[in-house]
C-alpha positions in Angstrom: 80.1 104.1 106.3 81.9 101.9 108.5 85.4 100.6 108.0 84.8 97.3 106.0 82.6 99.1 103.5 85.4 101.6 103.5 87.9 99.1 102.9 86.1 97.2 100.3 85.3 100.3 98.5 89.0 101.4 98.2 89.8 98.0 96.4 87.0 98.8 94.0 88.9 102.2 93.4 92.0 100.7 93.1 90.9 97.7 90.6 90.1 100.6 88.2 93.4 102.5 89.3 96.0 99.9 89.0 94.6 97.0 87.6 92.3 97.8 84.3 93.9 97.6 80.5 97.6 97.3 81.8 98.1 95.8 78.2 97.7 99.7 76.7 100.9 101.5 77.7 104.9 100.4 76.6 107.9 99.5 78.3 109.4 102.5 79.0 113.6 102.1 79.8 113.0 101.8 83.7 110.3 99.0 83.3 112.3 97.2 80.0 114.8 96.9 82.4 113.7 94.4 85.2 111.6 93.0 82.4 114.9 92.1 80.5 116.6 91.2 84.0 114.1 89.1 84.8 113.3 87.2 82.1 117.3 86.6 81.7 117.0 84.9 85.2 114.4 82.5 83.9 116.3 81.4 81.2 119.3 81.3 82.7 117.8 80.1 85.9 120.2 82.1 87.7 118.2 84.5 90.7 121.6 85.4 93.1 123.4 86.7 90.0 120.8 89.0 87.7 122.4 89.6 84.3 120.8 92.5 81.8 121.7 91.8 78.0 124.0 88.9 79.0 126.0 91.3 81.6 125.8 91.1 85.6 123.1 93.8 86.6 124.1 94.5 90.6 122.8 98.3 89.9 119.0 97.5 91.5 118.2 94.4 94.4 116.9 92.0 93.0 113.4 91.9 95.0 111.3 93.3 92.0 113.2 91.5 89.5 112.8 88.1 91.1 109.2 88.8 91.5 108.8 89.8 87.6 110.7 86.2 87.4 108.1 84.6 88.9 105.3 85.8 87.1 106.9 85.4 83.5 106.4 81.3 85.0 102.9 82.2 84.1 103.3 84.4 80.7 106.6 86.0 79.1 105.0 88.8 77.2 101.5 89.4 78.2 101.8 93.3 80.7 98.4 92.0 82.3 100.3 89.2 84.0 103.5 91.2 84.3 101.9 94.2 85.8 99.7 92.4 88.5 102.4 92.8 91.2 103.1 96.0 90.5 99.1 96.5 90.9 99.1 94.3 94.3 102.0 96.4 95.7 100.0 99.7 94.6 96.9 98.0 96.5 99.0 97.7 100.0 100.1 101.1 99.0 96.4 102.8 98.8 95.5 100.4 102.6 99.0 101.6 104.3 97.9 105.0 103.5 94.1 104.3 105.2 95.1 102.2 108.0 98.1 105.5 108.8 95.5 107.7 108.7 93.1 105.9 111.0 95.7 106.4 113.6 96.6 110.1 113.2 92.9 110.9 112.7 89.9 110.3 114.8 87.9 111.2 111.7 86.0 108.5 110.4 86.0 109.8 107.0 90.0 111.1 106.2 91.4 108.2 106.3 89.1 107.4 103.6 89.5 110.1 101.5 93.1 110.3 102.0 93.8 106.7 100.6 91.5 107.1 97.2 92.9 110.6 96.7 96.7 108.7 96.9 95.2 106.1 94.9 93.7 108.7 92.0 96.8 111.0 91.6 98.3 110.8 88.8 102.1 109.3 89.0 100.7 106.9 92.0 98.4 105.2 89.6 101.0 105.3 86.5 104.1 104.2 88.4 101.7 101.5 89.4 100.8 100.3 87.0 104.7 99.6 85.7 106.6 96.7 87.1 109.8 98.8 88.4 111.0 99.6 91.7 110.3 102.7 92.4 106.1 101.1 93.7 107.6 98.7 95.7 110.3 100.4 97.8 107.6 103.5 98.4 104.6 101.3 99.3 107.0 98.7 101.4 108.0 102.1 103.3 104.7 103.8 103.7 104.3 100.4 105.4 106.7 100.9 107.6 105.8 104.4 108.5 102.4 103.2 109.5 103.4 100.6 112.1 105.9 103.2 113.3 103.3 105.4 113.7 101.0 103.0 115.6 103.7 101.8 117.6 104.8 105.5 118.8 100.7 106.1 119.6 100.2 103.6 122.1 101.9 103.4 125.2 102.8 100.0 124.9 103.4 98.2 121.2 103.2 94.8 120.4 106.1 93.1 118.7 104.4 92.0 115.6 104.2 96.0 115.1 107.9 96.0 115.7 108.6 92.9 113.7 106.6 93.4 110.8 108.3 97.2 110.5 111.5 96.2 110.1 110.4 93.0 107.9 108.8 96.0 105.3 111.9 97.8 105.8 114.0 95.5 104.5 111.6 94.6 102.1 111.9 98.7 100.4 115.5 98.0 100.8 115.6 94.7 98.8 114.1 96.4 96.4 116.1 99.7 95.6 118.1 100.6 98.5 118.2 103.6 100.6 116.0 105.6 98.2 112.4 105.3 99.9 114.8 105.7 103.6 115.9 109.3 102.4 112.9 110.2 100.4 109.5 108.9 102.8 111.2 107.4 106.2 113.7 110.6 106.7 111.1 112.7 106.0 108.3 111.2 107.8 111.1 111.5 110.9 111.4 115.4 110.7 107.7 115.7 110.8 106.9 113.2 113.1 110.0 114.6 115.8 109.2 117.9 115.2 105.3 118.4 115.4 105.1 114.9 118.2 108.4 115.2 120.1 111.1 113.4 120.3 109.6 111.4 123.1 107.7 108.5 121.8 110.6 107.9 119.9 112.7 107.8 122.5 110.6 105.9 124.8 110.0 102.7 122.0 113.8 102.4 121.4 114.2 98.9 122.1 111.7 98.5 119.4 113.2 100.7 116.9 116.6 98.7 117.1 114.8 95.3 116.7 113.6 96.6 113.5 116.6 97.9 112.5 118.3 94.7 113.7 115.9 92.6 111.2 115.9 95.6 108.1 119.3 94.8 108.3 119.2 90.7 108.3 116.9 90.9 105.4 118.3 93.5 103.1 122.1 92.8 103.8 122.4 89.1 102.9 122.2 90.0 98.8 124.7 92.4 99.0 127.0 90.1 101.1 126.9 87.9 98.6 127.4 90.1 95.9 130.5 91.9 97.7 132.2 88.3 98.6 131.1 86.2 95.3 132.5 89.6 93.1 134.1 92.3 95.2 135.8 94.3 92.7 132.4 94.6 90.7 130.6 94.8 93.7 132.7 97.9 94.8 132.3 99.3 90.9 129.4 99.6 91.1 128.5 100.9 94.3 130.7 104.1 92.8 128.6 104.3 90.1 125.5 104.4 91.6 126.7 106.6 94.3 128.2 109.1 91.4 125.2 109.1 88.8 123.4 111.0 91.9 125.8 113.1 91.5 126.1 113.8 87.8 123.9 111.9 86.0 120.7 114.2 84.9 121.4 117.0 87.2 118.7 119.9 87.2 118.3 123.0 89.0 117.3 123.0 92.6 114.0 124.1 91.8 113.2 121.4 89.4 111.1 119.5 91.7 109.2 122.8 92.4 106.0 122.1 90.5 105.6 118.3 92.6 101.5 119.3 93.0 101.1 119.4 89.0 102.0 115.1 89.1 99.2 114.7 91.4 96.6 115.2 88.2 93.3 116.5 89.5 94.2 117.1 93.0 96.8 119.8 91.8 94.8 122.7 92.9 93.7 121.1 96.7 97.3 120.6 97.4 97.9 124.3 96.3 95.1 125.1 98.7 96.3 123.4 101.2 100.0 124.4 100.5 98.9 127.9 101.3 99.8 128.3 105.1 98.1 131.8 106.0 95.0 130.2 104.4 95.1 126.4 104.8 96.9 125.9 108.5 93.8 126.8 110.8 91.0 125.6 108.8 93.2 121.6 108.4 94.4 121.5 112.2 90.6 121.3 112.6 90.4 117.5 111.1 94.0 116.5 110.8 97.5 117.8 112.3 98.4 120.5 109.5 102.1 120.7 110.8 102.9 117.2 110.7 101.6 116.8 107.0 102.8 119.9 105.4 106.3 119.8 107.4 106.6 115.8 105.8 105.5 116.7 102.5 107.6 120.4 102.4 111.0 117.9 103.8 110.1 115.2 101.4 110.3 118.3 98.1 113.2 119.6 99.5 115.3 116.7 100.7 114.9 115.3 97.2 115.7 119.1 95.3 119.2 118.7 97.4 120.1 116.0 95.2 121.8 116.8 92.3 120.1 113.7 90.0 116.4 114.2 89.4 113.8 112.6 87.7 109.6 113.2 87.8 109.4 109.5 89.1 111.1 110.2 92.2 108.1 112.8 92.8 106.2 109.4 94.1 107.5 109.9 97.7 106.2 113.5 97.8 102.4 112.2 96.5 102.1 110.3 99.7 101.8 113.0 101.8 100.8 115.7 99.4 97.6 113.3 98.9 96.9 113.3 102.6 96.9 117.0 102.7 95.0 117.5 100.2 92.2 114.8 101.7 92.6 116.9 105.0 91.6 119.8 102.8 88.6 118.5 101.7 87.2 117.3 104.4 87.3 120.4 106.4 85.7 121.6 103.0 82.9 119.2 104.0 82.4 120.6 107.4 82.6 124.1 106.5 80.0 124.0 103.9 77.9 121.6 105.4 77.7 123.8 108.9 77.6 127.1 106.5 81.0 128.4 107.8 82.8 128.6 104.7 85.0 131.2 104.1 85.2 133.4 100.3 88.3 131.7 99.9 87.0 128.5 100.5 84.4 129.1 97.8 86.9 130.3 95.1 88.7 127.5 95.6 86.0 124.8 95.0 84.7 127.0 92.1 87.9 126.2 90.5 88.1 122.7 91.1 84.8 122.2 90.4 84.2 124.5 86.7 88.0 123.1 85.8 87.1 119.7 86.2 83.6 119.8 85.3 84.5 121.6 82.1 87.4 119.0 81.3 84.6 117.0 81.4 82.2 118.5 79.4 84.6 119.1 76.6 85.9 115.5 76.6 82.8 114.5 73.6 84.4 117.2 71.6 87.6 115.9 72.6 87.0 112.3 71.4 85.7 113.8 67.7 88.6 115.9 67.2 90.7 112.6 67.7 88.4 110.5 65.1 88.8 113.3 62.8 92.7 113.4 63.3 92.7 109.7 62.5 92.7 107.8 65.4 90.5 105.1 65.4 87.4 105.8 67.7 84.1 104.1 66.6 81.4 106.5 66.1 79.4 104.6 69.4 82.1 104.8 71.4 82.1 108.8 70.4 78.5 108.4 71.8 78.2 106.6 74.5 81.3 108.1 76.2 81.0 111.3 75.7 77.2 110.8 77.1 78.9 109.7 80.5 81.5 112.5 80.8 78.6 114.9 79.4 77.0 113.7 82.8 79.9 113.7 84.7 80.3 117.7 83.7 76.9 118.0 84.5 77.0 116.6 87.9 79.8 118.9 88.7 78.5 122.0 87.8 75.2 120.5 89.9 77.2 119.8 93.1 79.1 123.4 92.9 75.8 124.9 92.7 74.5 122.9 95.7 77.7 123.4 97.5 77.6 119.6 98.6 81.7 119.2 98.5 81.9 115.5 98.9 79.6 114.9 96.0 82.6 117.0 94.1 85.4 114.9 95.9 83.7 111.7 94.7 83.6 113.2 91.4 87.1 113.7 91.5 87.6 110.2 92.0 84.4 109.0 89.7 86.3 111.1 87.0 89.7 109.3 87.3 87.6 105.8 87.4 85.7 106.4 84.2 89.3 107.9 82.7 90.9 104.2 83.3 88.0 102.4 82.2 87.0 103.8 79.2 89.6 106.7 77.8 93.0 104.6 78.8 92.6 102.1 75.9 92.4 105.4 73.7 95.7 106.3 74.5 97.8 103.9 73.1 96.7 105.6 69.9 98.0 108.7 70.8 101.2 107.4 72.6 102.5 105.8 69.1 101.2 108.0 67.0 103.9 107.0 64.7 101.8 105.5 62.1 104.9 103.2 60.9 105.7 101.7 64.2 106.7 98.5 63.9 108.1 96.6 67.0 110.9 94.6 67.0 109.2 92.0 68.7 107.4 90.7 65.6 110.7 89.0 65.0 111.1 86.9 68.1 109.1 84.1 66.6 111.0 84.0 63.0 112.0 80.8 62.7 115.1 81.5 60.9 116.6 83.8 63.7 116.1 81.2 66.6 118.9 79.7 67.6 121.6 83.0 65.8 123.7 85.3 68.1 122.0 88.5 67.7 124.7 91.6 67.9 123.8 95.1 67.9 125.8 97.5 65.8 127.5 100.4 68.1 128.3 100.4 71.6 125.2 100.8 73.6 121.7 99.0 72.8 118.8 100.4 74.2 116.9 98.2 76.5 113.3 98.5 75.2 115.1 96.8 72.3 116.3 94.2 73.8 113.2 93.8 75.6 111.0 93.6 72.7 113.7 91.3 70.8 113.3 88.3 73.3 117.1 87.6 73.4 120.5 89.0 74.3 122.1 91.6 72.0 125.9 91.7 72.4 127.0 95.6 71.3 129.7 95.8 69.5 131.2 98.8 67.0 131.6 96.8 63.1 133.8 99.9 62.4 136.5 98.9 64.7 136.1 95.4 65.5 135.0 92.1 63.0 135.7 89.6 64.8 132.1 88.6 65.5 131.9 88.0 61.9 134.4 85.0 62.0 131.6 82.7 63.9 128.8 83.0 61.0 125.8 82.9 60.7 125.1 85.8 62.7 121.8 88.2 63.2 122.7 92.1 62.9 120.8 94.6 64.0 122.3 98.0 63.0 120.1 101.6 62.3 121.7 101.4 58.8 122.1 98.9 56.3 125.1 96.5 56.7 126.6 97.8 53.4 126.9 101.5 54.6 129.1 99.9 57.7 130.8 96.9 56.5 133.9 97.2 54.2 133.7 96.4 50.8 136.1 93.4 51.0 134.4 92.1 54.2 131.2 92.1 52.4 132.4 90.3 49.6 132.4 87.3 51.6 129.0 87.4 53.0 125.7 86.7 51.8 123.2 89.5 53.8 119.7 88.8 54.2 117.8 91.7 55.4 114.8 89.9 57.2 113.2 93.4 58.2 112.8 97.0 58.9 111.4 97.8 62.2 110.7 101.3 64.0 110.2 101.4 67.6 109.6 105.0 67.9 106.6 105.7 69.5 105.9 109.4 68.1 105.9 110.7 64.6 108.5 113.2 64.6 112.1 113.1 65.2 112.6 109.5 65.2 115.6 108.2 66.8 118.0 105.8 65.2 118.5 103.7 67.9 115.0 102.7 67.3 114.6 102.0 64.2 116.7 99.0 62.7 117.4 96.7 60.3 117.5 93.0 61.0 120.0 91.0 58.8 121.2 87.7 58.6 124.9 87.2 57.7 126.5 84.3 56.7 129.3 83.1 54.8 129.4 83.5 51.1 129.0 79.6 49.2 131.5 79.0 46.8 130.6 78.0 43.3 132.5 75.0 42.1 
């Protein structure tokens, strides 16, 4: 297959990875976020100074926001349109990852299978398919890494390597900081210097400065701005960001331990491959084992030195982890292909194989037990789908029998394909399954609430709230402060009822119209309150003559 039909193939993977029924899955906190930032810079038409819920939001550059902005020019609400940058950025993700592996690799088929592996595991293809930062300073990064790459290679490099390195550079910077630097560049570094040498390094200085020099005029100007336009905020909340790494969902070292599990299906190649006694000699045949495991080993462990840790920040470790366990396969090919695989070689594709073939086979059962547990699946849908993953399980168990590995790889990513297309609309079913959800966001086209200050009832709102609201919620604690109830009318929305807050003799001089009762939580059991509220409008009491 030569390299355009490679290429082209790879975009067809990745249309089904990143781009298909974007519509299914909810804001989660990260995503309401820049939603909420960025539709507050439309209305306000105000892109050097963000504002989240009506408050300045210098946490997170602006780079993702702004591009959210753009794209709510288009359509405020609909995730199809929201998502597709998000999708794009994955896109360049899944090619940096091919065109990186062209040049460590003379094999014509890694870099191939090492992109649509990255593209298929799991938290690549659900981080990209939300419109936060964490896609774009990763795949901005990997970028970056590439030219680098390229650039250390050849003896001599061409400047729009060097420019176009440091314009992606400040590109991940713009668009959450130093986080992809520590968790893909720094790695990549220690790898790089300590399977290639510090030499080629050395050597392309110049060039390393220059793309420093314009990182640095790209990603500075913002926060130039920022610190000269509001330099005590500025200075607040660099502290705050630099201390919630600190102390602000600290887990054990270990925590990030289990990284292969977030991969999905690839889970037990990068254990495989993970396995040095086993996996060193057989990979150095088709790729350079030291280099990947030593970037994917100082990505896990860079990242389980910080105290602050969250699955999402996993996404750096896929990038490599996916490329190792490409490598894996394709010395798979080659063994079996030239009848020199090894007994360990054949336990592991046994597993992979009967695990995911089974998976496969069971998913018809699967889809009844769903129908039958109320979720609403039409009866040819039951059919027809579970025919194709029937024949999915089937091929697998067909290609283990026939030892043809790269009929199981493309399986592997067939599998993940068919998942997206067919079995990702199910889950929105089983994400809410709380059967009396009721967003908020029915109400942003009431009539009567249009033009009222809404206020929230406590002191922190969540942001999928405001999200789905469409508007600015000021917080505010009724217990201990009334005085937004001396500019009436007013829209309230509080977990309880405005009588079991208000005072008796406050109330007395309101009429409260409860316009609705809506529950955000997704799941069935223990809902949270700060979902589920009541929307009241409170005005002044008429008098009577």
């Amino acid at each position: 297959m030569v390299k355009k039909h490679q290429i082209l193939l790879l975009l067809v993977i990745s249309f089904f990875a990143f781009f298909t029924h974007n519509e299914v899955q909810p804001s989660d906190i990260m995503e309401a976020r820049n939603l909420t930032t960025a539709r507050e810079v439309v209305t306000s038409d105000n892109w050097l100074l963000p504002t989240m819920n009506g408050k300045l939001r210098l946490e997170k550059p602006p780079l993702p926001t702004w591009i959210s902005a753009v794209t709510m020019k288009i359509s405020m609400y609909n995730y199809n349109v929201l998502r597709f940058p998000a999708a794009i950025i994955s896109t360049l993700l899944v090619l940096f990852m091919f065109f990186l592996v062209r040049e460590m690799s003379a094999d014509k088929w890694l870099p191939f299978l090492a992109a649509a592996t990255v593209a298929t595991s799991f938290y690549v293809f659900y981080m990209g398919r939300t419109q936060t930062w964490d896609i774009y300073c990763n795949s901005f990064m990997l970028g970056t890494v590439w030219l680098l790459f390229r650039s250390w290679k050849k003896e001599k490099s061409t400047w729009i390597e060097t420019i176009l390195a440091g314009i992606l550079m400040g590109l991940s910077f713009l668009s959450k900081g130093p986080v992809a630097f520590y968790a893909v560049l720094l790695p990549f570094l220690i790898a790089f210097i300590t399977s290639y040498g510090i030499q080629p390094v050395r050597t392309k200085w110049k060039e390393v400065l220059i793309a420093l020099f314009i990182c640095l005029a790209i990603s500075s100007w913002w926060y130039l701005f920022i610190y000269f336009s509001h330099p005590e905020l500025a200075s607040f909340v660099a502290k705050k960001e630099s201390g919630a790494w600190i102390g602000h969902n600290v887990k054990p070292w270990y925590h990030y331990w289990n990284f292969p599990v977030q991969s999905g299906i690839w889970t037990i190649a990068i254990v495989a491959a993970l396995i040095f006694p086993y996996a060193s000699s057989k990979i150095k045949t088709v790729a350079n084992y030291k280099f990947i495991a030593l970037w994917v080993w100082s990505s896990v462990i860079l990242l389980s030195l910080m105290p602050e840790k969250k699955e999402r920040y996993l996404l750096p470790v896929l990038l490599p982890a996916g490329l190792l366990a490409a490598a894996y396969f394709r010395y798979l090919i080659q063994a079996f292909s030239e009848k020199k695989a090894t007994s360990g070689d054949k336990i592991f594709l046994n597993i992979n194989a009967i695990v995911l073939g089974g998976i496969a086979t069971l998913i018809p059962v699967g889809l009844y037990i769903l129908s039958k547990k109320g979720i609403d699946i039409p009866v040819w849908q039951i059919g027809l789908y579970g025919i194709i993953f029937l024949t999915v399980g089937i091929l697998f168990f067909s290609s283990l029998r026939k030892k043809n590995v790269f009929a199981v790889w493309g399986l592997m990513v067939g599998f993940m394909v068919l998942f997206n297309l067919f079995l990702l609309p199910m889950t929105k079913d089983i994400v809410i399954s709380n059967r009396d959800y009721k967003s908020i966001a029915q109400m942003r086209e009431d009539l009567r609430l249009k033009e009222l200050p809404f206020y929230y009832n406590g002191d922190t709102v969540r942001m999928e709230i405001v999200w789905e609201a469409g508007r600015v919620i000021r917080e505010n604690n009724f217990k201990k402060n009334l005085q937004p109830l001396k500019q009436l009318p007013i829209v309230m929305v509080s977990s309880k009822k405005v009588e079991e807050f208000l005072p008796d003799t406050t109330l007395s001089r309101l009429d409260c119209e409860i316009v609705g009762q809506y529950d955000n939580n997704l799941g069935k059991k223990k809902k949270d309150d700060c979902f589920l509220n009541y929307i009241t409008i409170i005005k002044a009491k008429r008098e009577h003559p």
